[in-house]
N, C-alpha and C positions, 0 to 999 in steps of 0.2 A: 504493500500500500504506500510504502516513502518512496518506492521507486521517480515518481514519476515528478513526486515535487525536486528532489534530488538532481534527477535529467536536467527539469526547465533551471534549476539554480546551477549547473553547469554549465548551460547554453548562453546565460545574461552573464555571466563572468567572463568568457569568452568573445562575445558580443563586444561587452564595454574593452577589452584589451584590443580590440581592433583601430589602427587607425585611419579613421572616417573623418571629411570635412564637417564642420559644426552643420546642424540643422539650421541653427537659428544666430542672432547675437551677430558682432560685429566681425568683418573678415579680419581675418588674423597673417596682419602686415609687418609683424616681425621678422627682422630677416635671419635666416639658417647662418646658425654657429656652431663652431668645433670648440667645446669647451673643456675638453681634456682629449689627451695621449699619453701613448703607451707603448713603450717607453719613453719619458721626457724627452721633448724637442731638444736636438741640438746635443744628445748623448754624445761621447766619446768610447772607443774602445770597445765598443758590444757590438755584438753578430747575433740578430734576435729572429727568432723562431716567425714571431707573428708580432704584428701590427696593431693595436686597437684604439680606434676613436670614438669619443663620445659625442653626442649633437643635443641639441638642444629641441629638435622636432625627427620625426620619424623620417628615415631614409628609405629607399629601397635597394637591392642589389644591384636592377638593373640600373637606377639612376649614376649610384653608383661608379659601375662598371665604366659608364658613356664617360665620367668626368675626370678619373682616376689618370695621372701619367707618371710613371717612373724615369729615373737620370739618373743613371746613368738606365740606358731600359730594360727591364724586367718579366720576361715571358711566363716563367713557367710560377703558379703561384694561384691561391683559392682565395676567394675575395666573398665576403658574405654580411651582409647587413641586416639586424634583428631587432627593429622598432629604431629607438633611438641610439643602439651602438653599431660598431660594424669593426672586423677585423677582417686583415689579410696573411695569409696562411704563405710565406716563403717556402716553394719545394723542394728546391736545391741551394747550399750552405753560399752564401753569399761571400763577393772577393776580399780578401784584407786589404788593410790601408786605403780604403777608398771610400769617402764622402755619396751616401746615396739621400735622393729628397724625392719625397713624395708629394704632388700636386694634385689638389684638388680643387679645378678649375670651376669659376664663377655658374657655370652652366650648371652645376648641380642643384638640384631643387628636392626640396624635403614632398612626401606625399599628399601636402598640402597645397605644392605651388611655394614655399616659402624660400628664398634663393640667397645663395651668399651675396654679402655687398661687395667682396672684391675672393680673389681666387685666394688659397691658402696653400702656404708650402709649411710642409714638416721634412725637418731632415736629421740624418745622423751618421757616425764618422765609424766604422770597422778599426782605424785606427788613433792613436791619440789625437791626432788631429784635424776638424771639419772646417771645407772650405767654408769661406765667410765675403767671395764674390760678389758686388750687386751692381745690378743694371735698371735705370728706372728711367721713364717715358710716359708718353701719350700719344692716343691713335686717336686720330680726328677720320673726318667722313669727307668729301669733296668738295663740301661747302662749308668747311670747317667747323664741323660740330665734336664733341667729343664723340667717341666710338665704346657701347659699353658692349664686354662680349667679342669683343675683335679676339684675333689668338696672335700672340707674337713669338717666333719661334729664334731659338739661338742656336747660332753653327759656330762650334769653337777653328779658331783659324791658327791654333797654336802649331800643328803638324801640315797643313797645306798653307798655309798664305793665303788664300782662295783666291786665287787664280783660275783653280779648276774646279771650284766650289760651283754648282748649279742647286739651285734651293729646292729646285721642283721633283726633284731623282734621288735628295738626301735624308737620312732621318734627323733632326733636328738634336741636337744632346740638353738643349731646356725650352723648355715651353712653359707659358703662364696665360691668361686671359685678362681683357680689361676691365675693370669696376666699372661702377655708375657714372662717374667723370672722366673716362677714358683713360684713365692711369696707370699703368703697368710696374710691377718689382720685380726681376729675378733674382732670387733669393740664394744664397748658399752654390754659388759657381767658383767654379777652377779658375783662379787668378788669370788675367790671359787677353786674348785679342781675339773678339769675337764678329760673324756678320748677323744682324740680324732682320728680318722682314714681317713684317704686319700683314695678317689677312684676314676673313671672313669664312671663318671655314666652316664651311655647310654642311657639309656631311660628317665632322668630326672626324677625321683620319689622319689630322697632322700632314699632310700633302697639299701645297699648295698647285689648284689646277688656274693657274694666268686667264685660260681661255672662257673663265667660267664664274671664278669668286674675284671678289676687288681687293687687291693689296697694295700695298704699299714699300719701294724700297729704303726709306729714307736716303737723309745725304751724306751718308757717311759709310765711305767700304770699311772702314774699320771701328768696330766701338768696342773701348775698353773696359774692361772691369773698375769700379767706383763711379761712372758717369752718370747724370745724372737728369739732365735736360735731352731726351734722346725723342724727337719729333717724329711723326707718319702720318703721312695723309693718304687715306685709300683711292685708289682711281679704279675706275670703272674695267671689268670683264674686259681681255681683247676679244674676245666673242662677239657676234651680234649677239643681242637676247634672241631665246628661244623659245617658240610659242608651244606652250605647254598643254593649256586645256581651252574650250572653249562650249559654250553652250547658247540657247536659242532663247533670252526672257521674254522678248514676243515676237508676231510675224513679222516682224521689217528691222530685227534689231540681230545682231551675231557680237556675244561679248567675248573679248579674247584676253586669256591668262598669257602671263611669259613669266619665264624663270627671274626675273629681276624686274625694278625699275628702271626706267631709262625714259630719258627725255621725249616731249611731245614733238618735237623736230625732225628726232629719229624716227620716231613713229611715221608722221608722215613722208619718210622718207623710202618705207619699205614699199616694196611691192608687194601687194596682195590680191590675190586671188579667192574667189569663191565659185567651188563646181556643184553646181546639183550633179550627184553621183545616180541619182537615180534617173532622172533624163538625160546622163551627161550633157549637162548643157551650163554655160556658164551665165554668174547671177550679178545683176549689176549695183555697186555700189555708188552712197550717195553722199557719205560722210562721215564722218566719226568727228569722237570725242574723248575726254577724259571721265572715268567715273567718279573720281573724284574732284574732279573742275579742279584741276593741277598741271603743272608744268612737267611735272613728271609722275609717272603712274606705271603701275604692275599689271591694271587691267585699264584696258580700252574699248570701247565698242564700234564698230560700224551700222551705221543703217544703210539695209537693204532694199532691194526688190522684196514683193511679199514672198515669205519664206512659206512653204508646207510644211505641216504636221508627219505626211508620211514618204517625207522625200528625208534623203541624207544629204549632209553636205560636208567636203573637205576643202579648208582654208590652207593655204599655204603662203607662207611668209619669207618674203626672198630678200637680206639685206643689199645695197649698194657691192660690197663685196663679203665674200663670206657665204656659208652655206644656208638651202633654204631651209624653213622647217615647218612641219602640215600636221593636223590634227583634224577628229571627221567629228561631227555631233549633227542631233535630228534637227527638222524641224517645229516649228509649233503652231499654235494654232488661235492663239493670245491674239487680240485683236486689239485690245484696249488700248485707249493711248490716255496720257496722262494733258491734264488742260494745258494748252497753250498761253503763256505767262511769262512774264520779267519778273525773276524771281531777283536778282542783282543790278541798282542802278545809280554810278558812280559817274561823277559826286551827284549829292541825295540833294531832293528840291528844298531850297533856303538857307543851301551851305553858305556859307558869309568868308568861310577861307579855308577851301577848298585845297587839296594835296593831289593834283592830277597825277595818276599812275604814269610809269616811264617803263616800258614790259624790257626795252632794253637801254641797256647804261647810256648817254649822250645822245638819245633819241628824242623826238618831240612828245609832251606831256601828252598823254590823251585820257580820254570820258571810258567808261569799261561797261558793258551789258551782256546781263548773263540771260540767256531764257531757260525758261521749264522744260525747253525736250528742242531735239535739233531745228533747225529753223532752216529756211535756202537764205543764201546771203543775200539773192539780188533783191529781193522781198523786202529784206530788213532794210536794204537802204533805200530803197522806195520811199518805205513809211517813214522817214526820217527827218528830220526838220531841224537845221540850226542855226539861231538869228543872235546877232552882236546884241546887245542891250546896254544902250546911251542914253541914260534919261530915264524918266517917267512913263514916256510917250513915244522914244525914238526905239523901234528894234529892228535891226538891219539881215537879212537873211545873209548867211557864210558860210563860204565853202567846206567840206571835208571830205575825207576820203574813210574809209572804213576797211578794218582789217579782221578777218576771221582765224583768232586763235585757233578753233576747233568749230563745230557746227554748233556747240551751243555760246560760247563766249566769243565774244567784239571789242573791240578795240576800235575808240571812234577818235581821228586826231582833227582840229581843226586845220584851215590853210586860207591864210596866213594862220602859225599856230598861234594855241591858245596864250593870252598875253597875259602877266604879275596884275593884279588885282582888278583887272578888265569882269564884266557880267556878262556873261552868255545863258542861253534858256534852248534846249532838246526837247525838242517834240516829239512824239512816237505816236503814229494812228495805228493801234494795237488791230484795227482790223484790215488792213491789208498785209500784216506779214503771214506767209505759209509755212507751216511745219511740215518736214521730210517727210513724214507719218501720216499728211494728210489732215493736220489739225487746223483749227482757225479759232481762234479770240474772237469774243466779242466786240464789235467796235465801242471804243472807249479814244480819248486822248490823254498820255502820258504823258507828264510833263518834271522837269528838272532846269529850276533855275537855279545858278549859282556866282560866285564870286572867287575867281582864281585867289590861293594865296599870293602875299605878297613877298617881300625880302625881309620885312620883319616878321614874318610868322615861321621862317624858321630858324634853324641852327647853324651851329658848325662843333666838327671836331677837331680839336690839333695836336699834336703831341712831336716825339722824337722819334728817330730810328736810332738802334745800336748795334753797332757790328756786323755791318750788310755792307759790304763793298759793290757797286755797280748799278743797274739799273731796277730801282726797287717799285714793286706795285701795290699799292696801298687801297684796301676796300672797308667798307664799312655795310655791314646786310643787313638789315631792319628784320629782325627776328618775328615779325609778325606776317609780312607780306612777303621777303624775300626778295624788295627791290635795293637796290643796292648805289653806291655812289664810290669814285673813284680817283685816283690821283697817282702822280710819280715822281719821284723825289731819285737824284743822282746819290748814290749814300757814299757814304767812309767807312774803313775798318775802322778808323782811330777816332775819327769825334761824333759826335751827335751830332743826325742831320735832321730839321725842323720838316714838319711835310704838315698838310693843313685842305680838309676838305670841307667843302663849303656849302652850302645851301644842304643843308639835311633836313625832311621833315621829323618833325618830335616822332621821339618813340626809345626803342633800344635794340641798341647796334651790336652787333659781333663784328671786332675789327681786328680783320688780319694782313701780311702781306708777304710777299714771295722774292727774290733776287730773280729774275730773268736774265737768260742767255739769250733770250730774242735782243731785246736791248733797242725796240725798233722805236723808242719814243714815244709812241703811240698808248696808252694805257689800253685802249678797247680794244687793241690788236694785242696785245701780249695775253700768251697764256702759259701757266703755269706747268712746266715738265714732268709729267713722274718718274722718270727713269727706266731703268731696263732690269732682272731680275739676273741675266744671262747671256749675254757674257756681263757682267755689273757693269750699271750708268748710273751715278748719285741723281735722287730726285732736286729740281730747285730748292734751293731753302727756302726754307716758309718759317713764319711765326700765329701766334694767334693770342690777342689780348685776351689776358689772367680773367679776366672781369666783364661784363657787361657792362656798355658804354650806353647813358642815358642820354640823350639828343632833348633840349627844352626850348620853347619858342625865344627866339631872341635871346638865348644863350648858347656861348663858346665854352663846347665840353674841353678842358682844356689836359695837359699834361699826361695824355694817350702813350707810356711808354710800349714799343714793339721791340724786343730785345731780341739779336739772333743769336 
């Protein structure tokens, strides 16, 4: 008769030893700690059987496994994680007098989702004495952002020189990953003269593939042991992107996956193809855009011809050079289309000091219009209307030209352009623009008066350079929009050179800058080098201010150091 209350009071004890995300209550944003080992970090003189760490939330094995790297590397060996502790089982007696560390890279996540805030090295010494090496850095992104989760890999150049070093063919003898601020330590290295490279490594294998993940080689073939300031900026896959998946969300639309982001330019840049495989017959397109009304995106759409439900289709994506790549999906039967609408319209009616968009650097200001679903351009500028306003009473109709980012975002410039605190007013007769889709607005007029800023409504930034010999290019990227303003300054190794960019709208800046080998003068023309992996080419040197830089109307953010 106790049998059976016995069972259920073994099954709730079991039950609660489980670890399970909370039902209820607040997410639990603690981040995953190693709060003891075994034996103490940083021993001397022991050759230990087994490993064991403590954590502060439950691990798994396989989590684990994915994140675990040995240095010197270590194959044969049983690695096992049981709630919150885990050990590793050494199978065969490990070498003397040699320094090994164990890395447990930021990627590991407790069974909650709870993640380290930067990677963790344990290490320890076979003989009296462990290296005490370190290499410390930051991996920034192409736009200069920090890079968290980047992996950076070290090649000791103590016995080659590396000369014949290729990173993509070698095993790396340390590895670590970056924290939340992009920051890198390597911990516990053999004194010495190392190369090392920054990447994005996808698939976790410690292989960096050039054609595929963005890395970085910084500017320096050789980095020493105790350095401290070691810089990377990733650059883009030499691959074209490759289109991965793709699927049909209604009759007239094909949204396309690819393995990375990559610029709306490039996109319009590919060739693409759509077959009805089932008529063999080919389907004609009429546009595309971004899904995230972005400059750059991972998925893109085209509108089509109406697509079928039970027709197939294969997309094939051919870059300028480089190989194509096709993916096949049904189609559908969705007919619906979403209202026809300006859902974005800049500058907004009764701005008084207006920040006209610049899509690129030294280009003329322009007016920005986003609609609710693709539009045809020649439509939109039909419906369009833009008159000077001089007065009360005076308003002069003025020319413009119109430019289509993509099929749903515009880009409207005036001509003569728009002039420093001049009134202009945008008309929009909502019913004659056409949607790709076959939509139409209700007739309505749209309207947006406004008042250009002037040169007191904005800012400036100015500061030094330090240590950049030659032709240096100076940016500053408005963290919010992604428009950007720029400048060039001739620098010196030896003194401070002043550099000063001017008309910023308020907001905050990320300010960085590069040495160019172009050297052409030109600030719009130069671009930044990443180097080469193989045979080695040091990237341009670059820097990137400590700090976010605040831009305020009629104020000079002043004293911007960029130190190289």
């Amino acid at each position: 008769m106790k049998a059976l209350p016995f069972a259920l009071c073994i099954l709730f004890l079991c039950s609660c030893a489980l670890d399970r995300p909370p039902t209820g209550g607040p997410r639990d944003e603690e981040p995953l700690q190693i709060i003891a080992a075994d034996p103490e970090p940083s021993s001397v003189s022991i050759t230990p059987e087994r490993i064991r760490f403590s954590f502060n939330r439950y691990v798994t094995t396989a989590a684990l496994r994915r994140a675990i790297v040995f240095s010197p590397p270590i194959n044969d060996y049983n690695l096992k994680a049981d709630g919150a502790e885990a050990e590793i089982v050494f199978n065969r007696p490990l070498d003397s007098d040699k320094t090994y560390s164990v890395t447990l890279n930021r990627s590991l996540r407790s069974s909650r989702g709870n993640e380290l805030e930067q990677s963790y090295t344990y290490a320890f010494s076979t003989g009296p004495v462990i290296n005490r090496g370190v290499i410390e850095g930051k991996v920034f992104s192409g736009d200069s952002r920090p890079v968290q989760g980047a992996t950076v890999l070290a090649f000791s150049l103590t016995e080659t020189g590396g000369e014949t070093l290729d990173p993509t063919g070698q095993r790396p003898d340390y590895s670590v990953q970056t924290g939340r601020n992009g920051a890198f330590r390597l911990d516990y290295l053999a004194e010495g003269p190392y190369r090392l490279v920054a990447f994005q490594d996808k698939n976790s294998d410690l292989k960096i593939d050039q054609q595929s993940e963005p890395f970085g080689v910084g500017t320096n073939q050789v980095v020493e042991t105790g350095s401290r300031n070691n810089l990377f900026r990733l650059a883009d896959p030499r691959q074209a992107p490759v289109l991965r998946f793709c699927n049909a969300p209604a009759d007239n639309i094909l949204e396309l996956s690819f393995d990375r982001s990559f610029p709306l330019d490039e996109f319009a840049a590919l060739d693409i193809t759509v077959l009805d495989t089932t008529k063999n017959s080919p389907v004609a397109m009429r546009g595309f855009f971004s899904t995230r009304n972005e400059n750059r995106d991972i998925t893109y759409r085209i509108v089509t011809e109406t697509l079928s439900k039970n027709s197939g289709y294969r997309i094939t994506c051919t870059p300028p050079s480089g190989l194509p790549s096709s993916v096949a999906c049904r189609g559908s039967d969705n007919s619906e289309r979403k209202p026809l609408a300006i859902d974005e319209f800049k500058p907004a009616d009764g701005e008084m000091k207006a920040f006209l968009s610049q899509p690129v650097t030294g280009k003329e200001k322009t007016a920005l219009i986003r609609c609710s679903v693709p539009v045809d351009p020649g439509s939109l500028r039909r419906s369009i209307r833009l008159y000077a306003v001089q007065g009360p009473t005076t308003v002069l109709p003025h020319e413009f030209r119109l430019r289509a980012i993509d099929a749903r975002r515009f880009a409207l410039q005036a001509e003569p352009a728009f002039r420093d605190e001049a009134t202009y007013r945008i008309e929009i007769a909502m019913g004659n623009i056409e949607g790709l889709g076959g939509e139409k607005a209700p007739d309505s007029l749209l309207k947006s008066t406004f008042t250009v800023a002037g040169p007191d409504a904005y800012g400036e930034i100015s500061g030094t350079v330090q240590g950049a010999q030659g032709t240096v290019i100076i940016e500053a990227v408005n963290l919010r929009n992604g428009q950007s303003g720029k400048t060039i300054v001739n620098g010196s190794a030896s003194d401070l050179t002043p550099y000063r960019i001017g008309k910023v709208a308020p907001g905050d800046y990320l300010v960085n800058a590069f040495v160019s080998r172009a050297g052409t003068g030109n600030p719009l023309q130069e671009a930044w080098y990443p180097g080469d992996l193989f045979p080695f080419s040091p990237a341009d040197r670059f820097t990137v201010s400590p700090d976010t830089v605040t831009v305020k109307k009629g104020w000079a953010t002043e004293n911007v150091m960029l130190e190289f």
